[in-house]
C-alpha positions, 0 to 999 in steps of 0.5 A: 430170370431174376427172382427178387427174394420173397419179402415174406420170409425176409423183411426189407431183402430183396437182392436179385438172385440169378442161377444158371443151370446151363452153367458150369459152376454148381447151383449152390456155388451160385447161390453163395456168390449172389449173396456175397455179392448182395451184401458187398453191394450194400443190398444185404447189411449186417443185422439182416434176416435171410429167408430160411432155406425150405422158403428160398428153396422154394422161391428159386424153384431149386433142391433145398439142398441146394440153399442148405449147401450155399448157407452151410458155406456161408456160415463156415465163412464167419458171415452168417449166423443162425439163430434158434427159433428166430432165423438165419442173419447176416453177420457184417459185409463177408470177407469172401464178398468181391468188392463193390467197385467205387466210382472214381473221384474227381481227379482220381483216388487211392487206397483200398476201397472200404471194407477192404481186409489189409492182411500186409506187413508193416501196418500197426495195431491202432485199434489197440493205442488207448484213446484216454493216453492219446488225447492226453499226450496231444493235450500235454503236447499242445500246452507248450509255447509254440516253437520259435525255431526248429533244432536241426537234430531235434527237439532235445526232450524227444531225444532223450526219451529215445535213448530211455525207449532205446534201454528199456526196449531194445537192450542198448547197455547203459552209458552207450547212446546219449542225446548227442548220438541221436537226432530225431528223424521223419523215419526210417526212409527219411532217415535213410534219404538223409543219409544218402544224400549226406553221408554216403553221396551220389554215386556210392554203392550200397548192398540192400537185403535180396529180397529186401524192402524196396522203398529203401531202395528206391530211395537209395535210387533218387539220390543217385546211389547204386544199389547192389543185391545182398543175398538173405535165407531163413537167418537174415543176410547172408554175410559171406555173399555181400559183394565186396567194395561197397560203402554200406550194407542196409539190413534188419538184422532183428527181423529180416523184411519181409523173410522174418528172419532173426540174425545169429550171433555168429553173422553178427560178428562176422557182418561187423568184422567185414563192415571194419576190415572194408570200411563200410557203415552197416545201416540198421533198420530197426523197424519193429525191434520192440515187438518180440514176444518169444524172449526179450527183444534182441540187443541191437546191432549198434550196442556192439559195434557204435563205430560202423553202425547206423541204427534207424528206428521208427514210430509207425509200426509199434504206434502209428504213422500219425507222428511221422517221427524216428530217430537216428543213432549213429557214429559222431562222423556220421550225425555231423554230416547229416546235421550239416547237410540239414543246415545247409539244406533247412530240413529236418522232420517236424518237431510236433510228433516228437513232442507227442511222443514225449508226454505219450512215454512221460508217464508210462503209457508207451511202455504200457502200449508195448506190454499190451502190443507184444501180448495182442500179437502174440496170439493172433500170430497163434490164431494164423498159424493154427489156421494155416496149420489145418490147411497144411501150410508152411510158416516161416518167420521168428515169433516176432513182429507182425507178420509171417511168411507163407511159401509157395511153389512158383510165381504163378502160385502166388499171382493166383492167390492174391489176385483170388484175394482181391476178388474177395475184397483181401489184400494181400502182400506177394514176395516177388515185388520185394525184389529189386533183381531176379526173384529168388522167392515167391510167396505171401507175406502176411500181416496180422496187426491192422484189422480186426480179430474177427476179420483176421480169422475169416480171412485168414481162412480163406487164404489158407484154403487157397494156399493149401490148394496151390501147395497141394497141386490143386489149384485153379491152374491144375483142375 
């Protein structure tokens, strides 16, 4: 039966604890998941006294060896602490506790529930934005006169701290974009909708990176283009393997997504030869260009060819997806029909996180956001591969952005390690559904920037442990 917890020897505990020798799992094995589950539940918090091992050894009528072994695992888990003369405590709710599961809302809810560790690509490190410059540049943004109307290309001050953005950051050469070349966007997928919908047209072919991001995709999808697969390895697409008679090629040719890949010089040029010999557009994601930390951000791919490339840039992974604003840079036939069919159409992105951005950048505070961005990234990527190391795990990936790529052996290898995951309260991002064909690659992409340092480190040792096992051929499938 249940054996509440003895007051005594834990004030305010009284989780109920069931273990079960006819079991096939070890007691201490038990014991951990019961108090993992006690502290997911809300029944352990952060701060809490635990029973020593002798009293609750005891209580349970079990080995202290048992209960020694059950609090050595959680404290290798980052969830415990001991503390001498005075006890064992609970830290903050574990990263290896299953989640509790909410109630539904009325009408049905989404996310994550709270508590849930995202290790995902593509999510930014808000916790770093300084909170002083923030509410300085809504401050400043909100002082000017309200709109009478909205510029279809944008407002004409955000633009141009673009093109600075652009030549500080991203290595465009002086005199090549100015405010006429750039319209400011809701982003990179909006940009990209706009596109297909002006530019391109319903019924267009367009090759997208395999493995690739799928939103794009689906874009592409919604306003009747045909979508083909773009072969990509370590280095990024594979331009000799694009499929010929396309209207444009979408790629992230700074950082492949989700591989991490860094495109050579030499399939740059040989991407923009193909793009004007066949009279394709090369449609550049630029998602997390500025976040490059091992040498100087690379030069974008429409500082060399501006007459076929269309280059997207966005807010949302070097700030935050608050703004809602990016920005488009392209060739003049292409800006034209993007601006028509925003006439036509009155749509254009709002202009409030455009004015945001401009006073965040106006003194400096963007620049110094990106200096401590870059330097924070750095070494948590550091701490993850150190990690991944010590389980002997592959890592793949430039060292840039804000994620790496863990390879593993086969699809089910990958199931099994998100699903173990998920039962620990991890979300974690799998590279089967980045494939809109065949999948070609399997494994974890796993992102660093979003939670914090402490949460990172355990999590990311669990995950370790897991893919080390699948790598190993000792998986959950294997024993």
């Amino acid at each position: 039966m249940p054996h509440p917890v003895p007051a005594a020897s834990a004030p305010l505990l009284e989780p109920a604890i069931e273990l079960r020798r006819d079991e096939g799992r070890p007691l201490a094995v038990q014991l951990a998941d019961a108090l993992r589950r006690a502290a997911a539940l809300g029944q352990l918090r952060g701060g809490d006294r635990l029973p020593s091992t002798r009293a609750l050894a005891r209580h349970l009528a079990v080995s202290r060896t048992v209960t020694a072994a059950a609090y050595e695992q959680l404290h290798a888990e980052g969830w415990i602490v001991g503390r001498h003369g005075s006890g064992t405590y609970v830290t903050t709710t574990p990263p290896g506790a299953p989640a509790a599961q909410p109630e539904s809302a009325p009408g049905g809810g989404g996310g994550a529930p709270a508590g849930t560790i995202r290790l995902v690509p593509g999510s930014p490190w808000v916790s770093g934005i300084d909170r002083a410059a923030w509410r300085r540049a809504w401050r400043a943004a909100a002082d000017r006169d309200p709109d009478e109307f909205r510029s279809p290309a944008g407002v004409e001050q955000y633009r141009e701290a673009v093109v600075e953005h652009l030549l500080r950051h991203r290595g465009m050469a002086a005199g090549g974009p100015h405010p006429g070349t750039v319209l400011a966007t809701g982003g990179t997928t909006a940009a990209l909708a706009e596109l297909a919908a002006s530019a391109l047209g319903p019924g267009a072919t367009v090759a997208v990176e395999e493995p690739g991001y799928q939103r794009a995709v689906q874009t592409l999808l919604a306003a009747g283009v045909t979508v083909v697969p773009a072969p990509v390895d370590h280095a990024g697409i594979v331009v000799r393997d694009v499929p010929a008679g396309v209207r444009a090629v979408y790629c992230s040719p700074a950082h492949q997504y989700p591989l991490g890949g860094r495109l050579p010089a030499e399939r740059r040029v040989a991407l923009v030869e193909r793009a004007r010999a066949e009279g394709w557009l090369i449609v550049e994601d630029d998602y997390d260009g500025e976040l490059r930390y091992d040498v100087a951000p690379l030069p974008v791919l429409a500082s060399m060819a501006p007459d076929v490339v269309v280059h997207l840039g966005t807010t949302s992974k070097i700030l935050t997806p608050t703004l809602g604003v990016g920005w488009l840079l392209g060739p003049e036939r292409v800006v034209s029909r993007v601006l028509e069919h925003r006439e036509r159409t009155s749509t254009g992105p709002a202009p409030a996180g455009q004015r945001v951005l401009v006073e965040y950048a106006r003194n400096g505070d963007l620049g110094r956001h990106l200096r401590r961005l870059r330097r924070e990234l750095s070494q948590r990527r550091g701490l993850v591969v150190s990690r991944l190391a010590e389980s002997g795990v592959e890592v793949f990936g430039d060292e840039a952005g804000a994620h790496v790529v863990l390879p593993l052996p086969s699809a089910a290898a990958e199931q099994r390690v998100v699903a173990r995951a998920a039962a620990h309260g991890i979300v974690l991002d799998g590279l089967r559904r980045h494939h809109h064909g065949p999948h070609r690659w399997t494994g974890i992409a796993l992102g660093y920037a979003s939670c914090s340092r402490g949460d990172l480190e355990r999590s990311t040792a669990l995950v370790a442990r897991w893919c080390g096992e699948e790598v190993s051929g000792g998986g959950p499938a294997s024993r």
